[in-house]
C-alpha positions in Angstrom: 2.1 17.1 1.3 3.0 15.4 4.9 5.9 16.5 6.9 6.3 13.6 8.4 4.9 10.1 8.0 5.5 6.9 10.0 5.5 3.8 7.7 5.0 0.7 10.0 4.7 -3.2 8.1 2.7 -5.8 9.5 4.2 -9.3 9.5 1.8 -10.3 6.5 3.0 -7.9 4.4 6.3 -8.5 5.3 6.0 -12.2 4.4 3.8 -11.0 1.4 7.1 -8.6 0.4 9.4 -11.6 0.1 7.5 -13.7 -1.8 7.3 -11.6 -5.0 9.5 -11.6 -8.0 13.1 -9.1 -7.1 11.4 -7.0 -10.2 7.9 -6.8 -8.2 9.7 -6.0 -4.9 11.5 -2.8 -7.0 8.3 -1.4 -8.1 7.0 -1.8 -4.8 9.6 -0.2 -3.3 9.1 2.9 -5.6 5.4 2.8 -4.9 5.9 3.4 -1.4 8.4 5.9 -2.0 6.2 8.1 -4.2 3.3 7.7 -1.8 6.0 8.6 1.1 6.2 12.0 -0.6 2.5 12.5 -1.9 0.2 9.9 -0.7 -2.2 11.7 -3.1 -0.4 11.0 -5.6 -2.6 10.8 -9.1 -0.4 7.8 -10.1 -1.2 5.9 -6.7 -4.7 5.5 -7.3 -5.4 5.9 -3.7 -9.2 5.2 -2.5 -11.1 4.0 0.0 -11.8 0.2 0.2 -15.3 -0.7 1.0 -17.5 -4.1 2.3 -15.8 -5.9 4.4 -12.2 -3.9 3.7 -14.3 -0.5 4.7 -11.6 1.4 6.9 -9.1 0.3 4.5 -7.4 1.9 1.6 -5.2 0.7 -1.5 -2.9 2.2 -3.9 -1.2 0.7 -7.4 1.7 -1.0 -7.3 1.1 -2.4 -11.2 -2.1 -3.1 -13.1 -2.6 -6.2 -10.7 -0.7 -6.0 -7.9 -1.9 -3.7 -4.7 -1.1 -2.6 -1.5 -4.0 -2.4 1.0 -2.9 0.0 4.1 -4.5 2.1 6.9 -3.7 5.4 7.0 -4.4 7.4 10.7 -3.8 11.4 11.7 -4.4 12.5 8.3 -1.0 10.1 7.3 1.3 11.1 9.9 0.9 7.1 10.6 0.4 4.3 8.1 0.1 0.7 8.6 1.0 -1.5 5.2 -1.2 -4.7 5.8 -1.3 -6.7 2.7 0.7 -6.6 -1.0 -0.3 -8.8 -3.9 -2.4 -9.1 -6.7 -6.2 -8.2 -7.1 -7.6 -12.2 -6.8 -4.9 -13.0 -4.0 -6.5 -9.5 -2.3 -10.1 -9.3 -2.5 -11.3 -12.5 -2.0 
C-alpha cells in the first residue's frame, strides 16, 4: 500500500515495549510488521480514536493489548505513542 513509511517510537512506548512479557514483545513485533506492509490491514483493526484521543489511532496487537499511534502524509510518517492493554490505555 505505502512505498515508504517512517516508523519513529516515542520514549513511552519504548519504556512501554520493555515492560511486556518476551511473548507480548513477538506479537508486537509482528503487528508492526504487517501494519509496515498494509497499515490497512483487516487484521489490524485500524480506526480512529475519539474524545480526548481524537487525532489518534489504534491497531490490535491481541484481544487486549493496543498500540495507539499517529499517522501523518497519508503514512509516509508514523509516530508509535503508547502499547499496552485496553484499561492501562483508555483511562
Amino acid at each position: 500500500m505505502t512505498t515508504s513509511m517512517e516508523i519513529i517510537y516515542t520514549k513511552r512506548f519504548s519504556k512501554q515495549y520493555e515492560k511486556l512479557s518476551p511473548k507480548l514483545k513477538l506479537k508486537v513485533d509482528e503487528t508492526i510488521d504487517v501494519f509496515g506492509n498494509n497499515p490497512l490491514d483487516p487484521e489490524l483493526r485500524n480506526h480512529a480514536l475519539k474524545g480526548y484521543l481524537a487525532g489518534q489511532r489504534s491497531i490490535d496487537v491481541t484481544g487486549d493489548v493496543r498500540i495507539i499511534f499517529e499517522q501523518h502524509q497519508q503514512y509516509t510518517l508514523v509516530i508509535m505513542l503508547k502499547v499496552g492493554t485496553h484499561s492501562q490505555l483508555y483511562r
